[in-house]
C-alpha positions in Angstrom: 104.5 70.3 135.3 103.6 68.3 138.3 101.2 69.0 141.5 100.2 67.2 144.9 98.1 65.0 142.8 100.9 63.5 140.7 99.1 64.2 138.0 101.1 65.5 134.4 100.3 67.1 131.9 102.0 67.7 127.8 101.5 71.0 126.2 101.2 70.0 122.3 100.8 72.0 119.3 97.5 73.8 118.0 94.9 71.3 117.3 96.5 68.7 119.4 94.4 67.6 122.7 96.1 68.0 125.7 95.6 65.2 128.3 95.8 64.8 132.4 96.0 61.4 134.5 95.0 61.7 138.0 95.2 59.8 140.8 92.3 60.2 142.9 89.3 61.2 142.6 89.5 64.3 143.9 88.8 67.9 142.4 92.1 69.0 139.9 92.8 70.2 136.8 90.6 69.2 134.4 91.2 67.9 130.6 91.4 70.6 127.8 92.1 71.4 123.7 92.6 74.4 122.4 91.1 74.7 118.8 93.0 77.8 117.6 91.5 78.4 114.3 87.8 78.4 115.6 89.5 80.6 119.1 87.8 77.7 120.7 88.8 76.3 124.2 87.6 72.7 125.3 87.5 71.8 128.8 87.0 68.0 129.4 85.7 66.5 132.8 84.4 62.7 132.3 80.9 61.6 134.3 81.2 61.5 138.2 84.0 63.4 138.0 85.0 67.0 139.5 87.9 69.2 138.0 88.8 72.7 138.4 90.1 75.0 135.2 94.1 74.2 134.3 96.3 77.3 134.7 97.0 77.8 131.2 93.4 77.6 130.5 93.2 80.6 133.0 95.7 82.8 131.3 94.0 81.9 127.5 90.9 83.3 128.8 92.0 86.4 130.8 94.1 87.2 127.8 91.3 86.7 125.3 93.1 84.4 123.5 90.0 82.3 122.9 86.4 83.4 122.1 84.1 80.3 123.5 85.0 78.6 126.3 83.3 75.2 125.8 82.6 72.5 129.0 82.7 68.7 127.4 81.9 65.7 129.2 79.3 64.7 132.3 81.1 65.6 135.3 81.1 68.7 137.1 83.6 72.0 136.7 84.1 74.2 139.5 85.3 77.9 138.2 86.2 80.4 141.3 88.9 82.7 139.4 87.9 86.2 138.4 88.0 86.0 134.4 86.1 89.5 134.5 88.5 90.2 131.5 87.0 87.8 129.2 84.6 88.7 126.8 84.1 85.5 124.6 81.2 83.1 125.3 81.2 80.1 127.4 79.2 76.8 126.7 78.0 74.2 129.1 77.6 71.0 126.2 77.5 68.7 128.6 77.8 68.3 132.4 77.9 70.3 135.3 79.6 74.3 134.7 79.7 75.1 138.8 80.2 79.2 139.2 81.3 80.4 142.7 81.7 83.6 142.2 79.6 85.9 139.9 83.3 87.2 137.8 83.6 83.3 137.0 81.5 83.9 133.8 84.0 86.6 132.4 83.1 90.2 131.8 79.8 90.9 133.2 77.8 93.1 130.8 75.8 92.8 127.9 78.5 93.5 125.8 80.4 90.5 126.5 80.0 86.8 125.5 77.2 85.1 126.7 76.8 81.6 128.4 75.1 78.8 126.7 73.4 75.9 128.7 72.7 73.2 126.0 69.6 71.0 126.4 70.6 68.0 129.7 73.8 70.6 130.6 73.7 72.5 134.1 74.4 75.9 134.9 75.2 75.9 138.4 76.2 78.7 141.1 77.5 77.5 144.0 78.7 81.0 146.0 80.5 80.3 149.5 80.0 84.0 150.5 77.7 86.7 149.7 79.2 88.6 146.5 78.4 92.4 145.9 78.2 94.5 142.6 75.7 94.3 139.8 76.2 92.4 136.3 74.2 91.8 133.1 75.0 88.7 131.4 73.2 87.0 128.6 72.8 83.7 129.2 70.8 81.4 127.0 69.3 77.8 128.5 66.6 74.8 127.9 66.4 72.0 129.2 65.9 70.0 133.1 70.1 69.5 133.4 71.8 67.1 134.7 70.0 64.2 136.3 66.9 66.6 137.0 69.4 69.3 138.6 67.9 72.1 136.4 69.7 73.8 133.4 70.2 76.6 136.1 71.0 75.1 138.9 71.7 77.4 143.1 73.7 74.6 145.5 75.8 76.9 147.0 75.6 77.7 151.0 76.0 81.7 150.6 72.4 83.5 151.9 71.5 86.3 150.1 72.9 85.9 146.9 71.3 87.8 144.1 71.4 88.2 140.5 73.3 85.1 140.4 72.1 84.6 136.5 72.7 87.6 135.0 69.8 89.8 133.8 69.8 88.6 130.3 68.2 85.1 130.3 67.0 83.7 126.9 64.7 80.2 126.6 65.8 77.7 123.6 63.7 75.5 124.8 61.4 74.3 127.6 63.4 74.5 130.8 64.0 74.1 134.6 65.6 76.3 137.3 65.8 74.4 140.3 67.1 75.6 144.1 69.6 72.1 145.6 70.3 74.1 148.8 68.5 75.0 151.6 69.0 79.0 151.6 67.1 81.0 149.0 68.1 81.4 145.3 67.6 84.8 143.4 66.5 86.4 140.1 67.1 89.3 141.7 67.9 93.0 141.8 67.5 95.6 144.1 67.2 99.3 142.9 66.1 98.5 139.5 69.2 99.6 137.6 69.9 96.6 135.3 66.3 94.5 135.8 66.3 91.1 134.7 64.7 90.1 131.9 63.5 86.7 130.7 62.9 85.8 126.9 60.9 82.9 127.3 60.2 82.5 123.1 56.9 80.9 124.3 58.0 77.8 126.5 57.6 76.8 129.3 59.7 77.3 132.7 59.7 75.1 135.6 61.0 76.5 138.7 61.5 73.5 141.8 63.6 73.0 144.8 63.8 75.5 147.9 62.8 78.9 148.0 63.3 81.0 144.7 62.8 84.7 144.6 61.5 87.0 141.6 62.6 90.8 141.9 62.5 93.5 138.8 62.0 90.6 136.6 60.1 91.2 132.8 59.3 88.3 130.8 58.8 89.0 127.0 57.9 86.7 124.4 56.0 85.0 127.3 55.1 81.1 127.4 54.2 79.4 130.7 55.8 79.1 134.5 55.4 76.4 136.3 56.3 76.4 140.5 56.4 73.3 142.3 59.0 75.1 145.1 58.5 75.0 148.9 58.2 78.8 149.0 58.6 81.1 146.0 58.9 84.8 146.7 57.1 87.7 143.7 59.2 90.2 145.7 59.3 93.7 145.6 60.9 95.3 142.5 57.7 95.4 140.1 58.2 92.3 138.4 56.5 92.8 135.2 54.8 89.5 133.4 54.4 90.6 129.1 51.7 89.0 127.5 48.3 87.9 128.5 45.2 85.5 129.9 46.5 82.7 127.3 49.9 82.7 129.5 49.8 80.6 132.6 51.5 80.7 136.2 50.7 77.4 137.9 51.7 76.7 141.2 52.0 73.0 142.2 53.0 72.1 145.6 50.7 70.8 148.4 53.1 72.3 150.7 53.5 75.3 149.0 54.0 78.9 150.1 53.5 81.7 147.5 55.4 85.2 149.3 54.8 88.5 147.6 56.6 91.5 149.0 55.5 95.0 147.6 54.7 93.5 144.1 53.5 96.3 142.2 54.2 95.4 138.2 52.2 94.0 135.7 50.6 90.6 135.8 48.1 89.6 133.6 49.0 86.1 133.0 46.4 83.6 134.5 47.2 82.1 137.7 46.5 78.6 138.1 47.3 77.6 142.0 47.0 73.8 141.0 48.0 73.0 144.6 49.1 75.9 146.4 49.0 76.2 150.2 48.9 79.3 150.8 49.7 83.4 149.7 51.5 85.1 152.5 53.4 88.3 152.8 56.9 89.1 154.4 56.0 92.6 155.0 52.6 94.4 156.0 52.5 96.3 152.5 49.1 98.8 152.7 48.3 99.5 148.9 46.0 98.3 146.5 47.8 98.9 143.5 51.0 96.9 145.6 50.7 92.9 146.5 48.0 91.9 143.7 47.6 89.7 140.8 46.1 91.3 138.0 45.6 88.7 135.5 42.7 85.9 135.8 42.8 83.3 138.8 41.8 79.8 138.0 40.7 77.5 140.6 40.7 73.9 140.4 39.7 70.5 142.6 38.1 72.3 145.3 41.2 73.7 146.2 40.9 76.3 148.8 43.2 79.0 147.6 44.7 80.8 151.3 45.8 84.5 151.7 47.6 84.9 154.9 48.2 88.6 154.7 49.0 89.3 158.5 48.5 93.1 158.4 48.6 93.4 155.0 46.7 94.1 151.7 46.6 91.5 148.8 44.5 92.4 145.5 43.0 90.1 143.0 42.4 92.6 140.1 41.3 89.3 137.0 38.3 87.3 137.3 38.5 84.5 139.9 37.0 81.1 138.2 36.8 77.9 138.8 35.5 75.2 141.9 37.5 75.9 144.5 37.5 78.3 147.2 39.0 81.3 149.0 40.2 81.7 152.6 42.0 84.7 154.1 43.8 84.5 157.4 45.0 87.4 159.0 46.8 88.5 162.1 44.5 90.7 164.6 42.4 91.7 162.1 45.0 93.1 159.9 44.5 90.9 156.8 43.2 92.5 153.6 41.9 90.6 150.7 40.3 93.0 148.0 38.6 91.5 145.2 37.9 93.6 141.8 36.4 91.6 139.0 32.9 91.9 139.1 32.9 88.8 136.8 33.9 86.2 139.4 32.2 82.7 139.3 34.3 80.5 141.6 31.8 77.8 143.2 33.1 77.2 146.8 33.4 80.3 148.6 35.1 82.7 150.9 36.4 82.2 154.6 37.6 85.1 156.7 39.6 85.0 159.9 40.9 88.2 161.6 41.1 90.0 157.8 38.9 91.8 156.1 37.2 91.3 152.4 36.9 94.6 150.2 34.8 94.1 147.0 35.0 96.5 144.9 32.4 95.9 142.2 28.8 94.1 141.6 29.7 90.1 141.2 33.2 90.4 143.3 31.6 87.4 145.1 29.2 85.0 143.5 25.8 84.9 144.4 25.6 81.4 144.1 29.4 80.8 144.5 29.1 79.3 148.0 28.9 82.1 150.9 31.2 84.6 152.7 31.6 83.0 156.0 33.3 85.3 158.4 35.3 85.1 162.4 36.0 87.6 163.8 36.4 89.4 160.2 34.9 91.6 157.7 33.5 93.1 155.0 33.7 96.4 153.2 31.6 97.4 149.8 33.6 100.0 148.4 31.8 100.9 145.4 29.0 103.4 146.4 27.9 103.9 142.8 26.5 100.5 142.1 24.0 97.9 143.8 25.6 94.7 145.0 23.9 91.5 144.7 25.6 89.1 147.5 25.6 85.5 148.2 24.9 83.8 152.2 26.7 85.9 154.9 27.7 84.0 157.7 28.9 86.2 160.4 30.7 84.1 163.7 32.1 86.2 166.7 33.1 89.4 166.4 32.3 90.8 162.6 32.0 93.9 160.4 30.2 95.2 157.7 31.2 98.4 156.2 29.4 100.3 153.2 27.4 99.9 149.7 24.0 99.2 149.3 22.4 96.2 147.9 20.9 92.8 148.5 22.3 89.5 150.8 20.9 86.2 149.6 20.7 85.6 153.6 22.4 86.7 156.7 23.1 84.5 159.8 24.9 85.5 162.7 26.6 82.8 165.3 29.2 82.6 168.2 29.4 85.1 171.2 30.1 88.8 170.4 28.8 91.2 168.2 28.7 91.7 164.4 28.9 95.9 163.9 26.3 96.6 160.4 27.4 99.6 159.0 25.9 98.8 156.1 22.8 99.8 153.7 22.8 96.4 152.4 20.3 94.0 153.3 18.6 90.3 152.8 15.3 88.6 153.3 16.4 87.3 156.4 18.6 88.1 159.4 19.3 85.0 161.5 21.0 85.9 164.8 21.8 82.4 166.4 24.5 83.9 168.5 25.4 87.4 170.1 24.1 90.5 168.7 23.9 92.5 165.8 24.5 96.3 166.1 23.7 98.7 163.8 25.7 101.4 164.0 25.6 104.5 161.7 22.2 106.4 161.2 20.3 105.7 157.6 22.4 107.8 154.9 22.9 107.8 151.6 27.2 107.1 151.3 27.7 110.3 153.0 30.6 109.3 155.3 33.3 111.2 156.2 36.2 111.6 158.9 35.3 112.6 162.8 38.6 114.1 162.1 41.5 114.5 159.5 44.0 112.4 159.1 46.7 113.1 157.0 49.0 109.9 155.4 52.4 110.7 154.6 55.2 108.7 152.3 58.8 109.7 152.6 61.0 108.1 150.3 64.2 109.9 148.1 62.4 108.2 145.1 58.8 109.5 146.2 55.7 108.9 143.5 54.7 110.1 140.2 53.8 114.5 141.1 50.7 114.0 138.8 47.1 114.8 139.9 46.1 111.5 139.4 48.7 109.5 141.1 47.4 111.7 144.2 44.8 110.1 144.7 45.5 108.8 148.6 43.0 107.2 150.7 43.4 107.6 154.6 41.5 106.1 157.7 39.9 103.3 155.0 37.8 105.8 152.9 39.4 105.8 149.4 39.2 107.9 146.5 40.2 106.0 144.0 40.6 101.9 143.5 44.0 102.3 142.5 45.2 104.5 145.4 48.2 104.6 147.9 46.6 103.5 151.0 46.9 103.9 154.2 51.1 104.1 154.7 50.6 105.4 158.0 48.1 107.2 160.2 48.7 110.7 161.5 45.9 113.3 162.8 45.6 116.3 160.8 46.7 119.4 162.0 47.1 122.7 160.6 51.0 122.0 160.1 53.3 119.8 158.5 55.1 117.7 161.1 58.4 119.7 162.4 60.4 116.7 162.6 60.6 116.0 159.4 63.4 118.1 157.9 64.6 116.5 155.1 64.2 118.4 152.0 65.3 115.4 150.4 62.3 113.3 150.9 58.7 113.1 149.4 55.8 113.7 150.8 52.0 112.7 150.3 49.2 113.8 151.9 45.6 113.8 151.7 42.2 114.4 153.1 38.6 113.4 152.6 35.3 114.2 154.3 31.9 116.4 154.3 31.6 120.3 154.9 28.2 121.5 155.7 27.1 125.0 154.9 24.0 125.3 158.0 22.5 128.2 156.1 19.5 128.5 154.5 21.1 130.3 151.7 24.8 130.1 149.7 27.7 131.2 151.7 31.1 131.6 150.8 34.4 129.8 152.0 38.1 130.5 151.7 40.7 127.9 151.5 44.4 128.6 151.9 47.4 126.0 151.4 51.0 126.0 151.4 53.6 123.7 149.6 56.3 123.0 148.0 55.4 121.1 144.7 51.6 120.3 144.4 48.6 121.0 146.8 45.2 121.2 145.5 41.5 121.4 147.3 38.5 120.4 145.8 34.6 120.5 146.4 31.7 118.0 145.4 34.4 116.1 142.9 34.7 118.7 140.5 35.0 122.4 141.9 38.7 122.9 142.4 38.8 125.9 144.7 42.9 126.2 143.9 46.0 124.4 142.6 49.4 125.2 143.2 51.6 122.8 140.8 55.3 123.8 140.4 58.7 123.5 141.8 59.6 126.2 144.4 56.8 126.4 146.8 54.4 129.1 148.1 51.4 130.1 149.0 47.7 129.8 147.4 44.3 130.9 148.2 41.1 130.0 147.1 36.9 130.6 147.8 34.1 129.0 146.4 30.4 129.5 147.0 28.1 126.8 148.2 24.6 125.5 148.9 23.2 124.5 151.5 23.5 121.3 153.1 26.7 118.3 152.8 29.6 119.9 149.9 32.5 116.4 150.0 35.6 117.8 150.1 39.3 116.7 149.3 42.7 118.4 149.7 45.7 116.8 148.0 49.2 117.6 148.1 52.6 116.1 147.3 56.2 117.9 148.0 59.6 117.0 146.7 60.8 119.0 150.0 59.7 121.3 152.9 60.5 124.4 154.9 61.7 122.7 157.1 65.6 123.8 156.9 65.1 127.5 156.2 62.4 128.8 157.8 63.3 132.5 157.1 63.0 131.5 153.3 61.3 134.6 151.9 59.4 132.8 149.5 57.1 132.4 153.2 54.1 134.6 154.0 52.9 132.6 156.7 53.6 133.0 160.1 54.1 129.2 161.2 56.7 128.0 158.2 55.1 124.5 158.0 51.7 125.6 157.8 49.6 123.5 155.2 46.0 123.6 154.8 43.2 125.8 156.7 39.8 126.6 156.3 37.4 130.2 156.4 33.9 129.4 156.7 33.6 133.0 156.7 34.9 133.7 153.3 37.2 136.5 154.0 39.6 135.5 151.0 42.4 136.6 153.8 46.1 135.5 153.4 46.6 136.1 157.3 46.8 132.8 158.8 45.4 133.5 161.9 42.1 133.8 159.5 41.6 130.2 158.9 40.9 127.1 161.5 42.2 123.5 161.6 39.9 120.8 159.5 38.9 119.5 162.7 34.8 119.3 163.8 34.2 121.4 166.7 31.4 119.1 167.3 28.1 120.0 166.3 28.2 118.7 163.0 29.2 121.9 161.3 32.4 120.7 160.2 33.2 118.0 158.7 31.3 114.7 160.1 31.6 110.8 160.0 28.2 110.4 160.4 25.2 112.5 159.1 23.7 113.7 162.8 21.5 111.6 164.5 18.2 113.5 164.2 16.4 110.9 161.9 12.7 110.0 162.4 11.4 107.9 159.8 14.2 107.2 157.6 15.3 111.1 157.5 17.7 113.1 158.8 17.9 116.6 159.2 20.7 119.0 159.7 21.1 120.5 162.8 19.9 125.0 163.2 17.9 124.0 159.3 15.2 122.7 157.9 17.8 120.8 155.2 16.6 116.9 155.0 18.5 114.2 153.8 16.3 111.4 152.5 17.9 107.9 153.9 17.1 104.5 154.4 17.7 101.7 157.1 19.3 98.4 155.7 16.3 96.1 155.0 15.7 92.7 156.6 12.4 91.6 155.4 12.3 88.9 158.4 14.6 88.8 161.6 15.2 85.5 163.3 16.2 85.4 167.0 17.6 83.0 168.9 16.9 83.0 172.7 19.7 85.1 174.6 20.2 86.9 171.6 19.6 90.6 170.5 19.9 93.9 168.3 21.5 96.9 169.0 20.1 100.1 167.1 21.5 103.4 166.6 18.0 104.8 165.1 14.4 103.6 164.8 13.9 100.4 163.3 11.0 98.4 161.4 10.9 94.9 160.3 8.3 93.0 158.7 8.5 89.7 160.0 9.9 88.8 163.5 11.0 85.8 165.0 11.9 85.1 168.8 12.5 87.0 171.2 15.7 89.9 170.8 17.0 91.8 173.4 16.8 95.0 171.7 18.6 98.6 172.7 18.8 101.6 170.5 15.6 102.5 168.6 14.9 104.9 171.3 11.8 105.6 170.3 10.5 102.4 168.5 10.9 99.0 167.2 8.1 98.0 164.3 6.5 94.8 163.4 4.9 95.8 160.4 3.8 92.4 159.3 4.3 89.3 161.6 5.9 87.9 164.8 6.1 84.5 165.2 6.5 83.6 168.7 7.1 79.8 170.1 5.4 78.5 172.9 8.2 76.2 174.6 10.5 79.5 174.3 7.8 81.9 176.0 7.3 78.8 178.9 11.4 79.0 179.2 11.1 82.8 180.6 12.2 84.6 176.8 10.4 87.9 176.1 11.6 90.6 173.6 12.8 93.6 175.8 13.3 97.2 174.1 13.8 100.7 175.9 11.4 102.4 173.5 8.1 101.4 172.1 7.5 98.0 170.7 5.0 99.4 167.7 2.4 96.7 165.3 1.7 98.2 161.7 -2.5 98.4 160.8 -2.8 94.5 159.9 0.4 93.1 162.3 -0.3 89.6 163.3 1.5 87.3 166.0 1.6 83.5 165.0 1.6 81.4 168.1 3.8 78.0 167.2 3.8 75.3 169.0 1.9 73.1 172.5 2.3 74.9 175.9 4.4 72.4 177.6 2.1 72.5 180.6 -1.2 73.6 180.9 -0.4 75.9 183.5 2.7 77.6 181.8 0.7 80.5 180.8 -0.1 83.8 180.9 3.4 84.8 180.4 5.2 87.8 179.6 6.7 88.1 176.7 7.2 92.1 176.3 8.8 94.9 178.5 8.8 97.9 176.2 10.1 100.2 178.8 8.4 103.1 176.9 5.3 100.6 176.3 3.6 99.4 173.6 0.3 101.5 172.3 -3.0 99.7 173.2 -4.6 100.2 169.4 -1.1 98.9 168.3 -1.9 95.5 169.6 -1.6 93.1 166.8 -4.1 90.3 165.9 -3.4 86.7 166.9 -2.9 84.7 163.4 -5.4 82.1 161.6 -5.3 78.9 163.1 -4.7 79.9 166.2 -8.0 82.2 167.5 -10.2 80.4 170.2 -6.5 79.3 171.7 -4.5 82.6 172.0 -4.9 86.0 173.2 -2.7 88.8 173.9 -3.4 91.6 176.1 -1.0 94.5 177.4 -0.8 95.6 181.3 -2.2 98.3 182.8 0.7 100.6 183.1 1.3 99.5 179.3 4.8 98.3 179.8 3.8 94.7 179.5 2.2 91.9 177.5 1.4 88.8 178.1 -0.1 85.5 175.9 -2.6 84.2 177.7 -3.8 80.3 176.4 -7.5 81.1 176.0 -8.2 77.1 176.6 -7.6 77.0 180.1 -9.8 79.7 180.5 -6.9 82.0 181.3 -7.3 86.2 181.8 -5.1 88.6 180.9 -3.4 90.2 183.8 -3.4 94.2 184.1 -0.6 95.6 185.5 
């Protein structure tokens, strides 16, 4: 038998090796023995060398002649022919087994053969087009391959290849899978139907090269991973990591890029990012219990460990240890970063730019772990059943603080802008060097709410767990539960489900949070009614569950409940496998608008006319539902509006408040500080702005022109001093102005001028009481009455 190679070949009896001479050293058919007793084929190609499977050899293993398919020798073998009909094994002893098409391992299932890549051998798929199907393969491997190639080796040019190694892979021995080619290699499977699973039997896996990508991947008998790849993708598919803390994923590359896309499986191994750049996202993913790590993190080197979410969420769920520290970078704000351990101790840390930090319990950051340092970024405290104790906040530009109540080891504001406090957390000092600082909510106690519904909705033909608990949706950034959908998309409640969405086939979830206020003086009566299709459910103050509809079929459900009072939180829940949408004559309906899901009855008629019940929308006056509690508050109390009902409430407290000049506060309510320091433009506190202790006020800054300006009443507490700081610059710099209250400041409220600085100082206010001035007692100097 000859080809264009001149090269020949001598079929000889069983047991007898059949040999091949070629000419050049280009790819042909390769050496091969058949040992017939053992159903054992050999398939020779010598070091440096490339050969391609003999024809015969072909026909032996498509007729299942032979049960192992062994490749011999250090050179390469490049398989393209379907051999799906094969079901023995195949063994890669020595050199390179080259794959470019996923039937070139024989039959793909379970069932079949399985490869074996023998410690220094190569595994390697080479695809020259994108391949379609699924297959399971067993295929068991150790070692780093061929010259550092990896025992499973990607070199092909295809994009998009996936499952290109089988979802059965089994560790003999530590081992490397490395990428050679610039597009992305897979352990891969979309859909979940045949997920990949890894036995590691405790060793350790090496992953290098280009891109790799993890999808529906779940390591048993786990050992360690180690990454040292330019980007390496934990994509979506709920790749699920067995075992615990004592199993490591270490990430080594200074260039690094660590993707995760929708990552929602198990992962309590503990991360070690050695020398990774940064975590980013390939798609804005909105969930806490999707995108997280849930096992420990360990930081090392002062390595700053970057999250660049864009508009997405990330979640560190394990303790974060170690010196280095953590940066999130977002895209307009839209970075999320939500850290739950309340055992952190990392030493150097946090940075936020255009993203937002959620802590979710006591010790989430480290007190004295470094500090929080925030442009044009935020914070949020979701945990409104515990007391945070919080390292240095450094607030630059444009900033937000949202919720919990607790304790700032020290606060200091810089850049233009303003930093919005929404907050009841505190520190001993406020240090405004730049901008202002607005406070923005009225003194409550964690009664927050929506100005209006909004209802989030997922549609997907696989749709979410229908239990009670997996229901537990957060909208508009208020959440009910750590682990909960969040925020898929926003949509404004309405009394209906949204007509243009008709597809019975597709799930929905909704849900609602906020405050009802009975503005009796005694216990009144309300009526809920919902409609749906699988589950709907309302509930008031947590545990009073006004009605439940659970069942397949849909219908109709009314509820009342009877309530104090004052503020009753309030939830509804609901989750459909399909709507009325297709059939509105259905006569399983008893509404008049088909789509109708949730109203309200404050008067408690227990009706099941719709026309009875109103939208969950506040009409405006606070007797609806409310995002703040309203704004009558006079000395750290609010009351409800039409009753004598007061809610006991508290201001953030800043013990001291440092002012640089230029700088100011913005106040939604009445305001006292203890200790004061230069000169704040101050709006809000309509009424007053209280020094209860001390003002110290610098003479260089009062000769500049600064004075402290407020559109209320600048108020001293019995005992208030002023300490003046400093030489006058010039004899004649004084008197000088240094207050316009516009509502004045009360002549017995005028404070005393501190020790060590009476027979120099005196303060007077003007006539019309709008005024004061520090007059430098010295040079003989009067106060001027205006």
């Amino acid at each position: 038998m000859n080809n264009s190679k001149s090269t020949s070949r001598w079929l000889l009896a069983a047991n007898v090796m059949l040999t091949a001479t070629m000419s050049t050293p280009a790819a042909s058919a390769a050496d091969y023995s058949r040992d017939e007793a053992l159903k054992t084929l050999y398939v020779n190609v010598e070091s440096d060398g490339t050969g391609t499977l003999p024809t015969e050899c072909i026909s032996l293993l498509k007729e299942n002649a032979v049960t192992n398919l062994v490749k011999k020798g250090g050179g390469k073998l490049s398989v393209s022919e379907d051999l799906t009909s094969y079901t023995g094994h195949i063994t890669v002893a020595e050199g390179i087994y080259s794959f470019t098409e996923n039937v070139a391992l024989g039959k793909l299932s379970n069932d079949a053969g399985s490869v074996y890549v023998e410690d220094g051998a190569t595994l390697d798929y080479s695809p020259q087009a994108k391949a379609g199907g699924w297959y399971t393969k067993r295929i068991e491997f150790s070692g780093r391959g061929v010259n550092g190639m990896g025992a499973l080796s990607f070199s092909g040019p295809a994009v998009n290849e996936r499952m290109c190694f089988g979802s059965n892979l089994v560790m003999r021995a530590d081992a490397l899978i490395k990428n050679n080619h610039n597009n992305n290699g897979y352990l891969y499977q979309t859909g979940g139907s045949y997920p990949i699973w890894l036995d590691m039997n405790g060793h350790t896996l090496t992953f290098a090269g280009n891109t790799v990508v993890l999808g529906c991947l779940n390591v048993v008998n786990p050992g360690h991973i180690i990454v040292s790849n330019h980007t390496f993708y934990i994509n979506a598919g709920n790749n699920n990591f067995g075992g615990g803390p004592e199993n490591t994923f270490t990430y080594r590359n200074t260039s690094g890029y660590l993707k995760f896309t929708n990552q929602s499986g198990k992962t309590p191994w503990t991360f070690k990012p050695e020398q990774l750049r940064v975590i980013t996202f390939d798609t804005a993913n909105t969930s806490t219990n999707s995108n997280y790590w849930t096992g420990p993190v360990e930081l090392s080197g002062g390595q700053r460990f970057e999250v660049q979410p864009k508009t997405g969420h990330f979640s560190l769920k394990g303790a974060v240890k170690g010196n280095g520290w953590i940066s999130v970078r977002g895209t307009d704000g839209g970075g999320h970063l939500h850290l739950f351990s309340g055992e952190n101790s990392f030493t150097g840390g946090a940075v936020g730019y255009l993203a937002t930090y959620h802590l979710w319990n006591d010790g989430a950051l480290p007190t004295d772990g470094g500090s929080l340092s925030l442009t044009n970024a935020g914070v949020r405290l979701e945990n409104s059943d515990v007391t945070y104790t919080l390292p240095v906040l450094e607030l630059c530009k444009s900033n937000s603080v949202t919720g919990g109540k607790g304790t700032w080891r020290k606060v200091v504001k810089t850049g233009a802008d303003t930093a919005v406090w929404d907050s009841m957390t505190g520190s001993d000092l406020l240090d405004v060097q730049g901008g202002t600082v607005r406070f923005a909510t009225s003194p409550r106690t964690q009664l927050a709410g929506l100005i209006e519904g909004r209802r989030t909705y997922y549609t997907a033909n696989t749709g979410i767990d229908a239990d009670w608990k997996a229901l537990t949706v957060a909208t508009n950034g208020v959440t009910l539960a750590p682990d909960a959908y969040y925020n898929f998309s926003h949509h404004l409640w309405t009394d209906q489900w949204p007509s243009d969405q008709t597809s019975s086939s597709r799930r929905y979830t909704i849900s609602y949070t906020g405050y009802l206020w009975n503005n009796e003086t005694t216990n009144v009566t309300w009526s809920f009614a919902g409609q749906a299709y699988t589950h709907m459910g309302v509930t008031i103050d947590h545990t009073n569950k006004v009605f439940r509809f659970t069942g397949v079929g849909g219908g109709t459900v009314q509820g009342n409940v009877t309530v104090s009072p004052g503020p009753h939180h309030f939830d509804v829940r609901g989750y459909c496998t399909a709507l009325y949408q297709d059939n509105p004559k259905d006569s399983r309906l008893t509404w008049p608008t088909y789509h109708f899901a949730v109203g309200f009855d404050p008067l408690g008629r227990g009706s099941t006319n719709q026309a009875d019940y109103r939208k969950l929308v506040d009409p405006g006056d606070g007797s609806l539902l409310t995002w703040d509690i309203p704004d009558r508050v006079t000395e750290g109390v609010t009351t409800v509006p039409g009753t004598d009902y007061v809610i006991g409430g508290s201001a953030p407290v800043f013990r001291k408040m440092r002012f640089a000049p230029g700088t100011g506060a913005d106040f939604r309510y009445n305001y006292s500080v203890e200790a004061l320091e230069g000169f704040p433009a101050i709006t809000g506190a309509t009424e007053h702005f209280t020094v209860s202790s001390n003002w110290t006020v610098r003479t260089s800054e009062v000769a500049a022109g600064n004075k402290l300006t407020t559109p209320g009443r600048l108020v001293f507490a019995p005992g208030a001093t002023v300490s003046v700081v400093g030489t006058p610059p010039a004899a004649d710099s004084y008197p000088q102005i240094f207050v316009i209250a516009r509502s004045g400041i009360p002549d017995e409220s005028l404070p005393e001028i501190a020790d060590g600085a009476n027979g120099k100082w005196t303060i007077r206010r003007s006539a019309d009481g709008l005024d004061v001035e520090l007059v430098r007692k010295a040079h003989g100097l009067r106060i001027i009455l205006r």
